[in-house]
N, C-alpha and C positions, 0 to 999 in steps of 0.2 A: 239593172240586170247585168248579169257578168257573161263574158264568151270566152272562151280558152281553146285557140289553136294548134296545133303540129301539124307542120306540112312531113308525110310519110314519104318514104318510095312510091307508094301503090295509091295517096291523094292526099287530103286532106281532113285530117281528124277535127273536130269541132265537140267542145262540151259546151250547153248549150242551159243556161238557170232557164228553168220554165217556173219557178217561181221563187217564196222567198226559204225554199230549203229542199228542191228537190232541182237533178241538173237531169238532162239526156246526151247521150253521146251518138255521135250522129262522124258520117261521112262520105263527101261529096253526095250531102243531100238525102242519106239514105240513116234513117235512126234505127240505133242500135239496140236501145233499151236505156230504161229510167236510171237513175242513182240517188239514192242519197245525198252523197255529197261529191263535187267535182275532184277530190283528191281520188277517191278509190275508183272514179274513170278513169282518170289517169293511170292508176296502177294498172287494170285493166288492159289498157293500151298497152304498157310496157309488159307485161307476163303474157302478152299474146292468147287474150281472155273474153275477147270478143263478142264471139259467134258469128264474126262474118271469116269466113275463113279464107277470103283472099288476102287476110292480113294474119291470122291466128296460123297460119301454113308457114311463115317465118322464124316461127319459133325456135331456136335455137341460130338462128342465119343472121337476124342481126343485131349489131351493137348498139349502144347508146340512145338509145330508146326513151326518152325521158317518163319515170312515174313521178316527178317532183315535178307539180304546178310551174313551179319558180322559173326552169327550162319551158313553160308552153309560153305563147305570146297570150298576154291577156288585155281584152278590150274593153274598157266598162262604157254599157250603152244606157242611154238617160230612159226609165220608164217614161212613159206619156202619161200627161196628168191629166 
């Protein structure tokens, strides 16, 4: 399973494979809703597209926000077998 981090201003972003083609996007512990695929969480994140609006309230405030994976940190964690 894959995880994909962003540390924010306001916490920690987490997209989070709940299996083998669907991810959730979660932060500091609090899930935000399912996805598709961990790319368009990420966009998500960066277009300030939420729904939690202690983060979607920045909108237009800040920079550099990464919607490209390739800027999150990614952690591949081993299924148990």
């Amino acid at each position: 399973m894959k995880l994909y981090i962003y540390n924010s201003e306001i916490g920690r972003f987490e997209i989070r494979q709940s299996d083998h083609r669907k991810y959730d996007l979660w932060i500091n512990e609090e899930m935000l809703g399912p996805y598709e695929s961990a790319e368009r969480a990420a966009e998500d994140v960066a277009n300030f597209e939420t729904d939690y609006v202690a983060w979607d309230k920045f909108k237009n405030e800040l920079e550099n926000v990464p919607s490209d994976l390739s800027k999150w940190t990614e952690i591949k964690e081993e299924s148990p077998e």
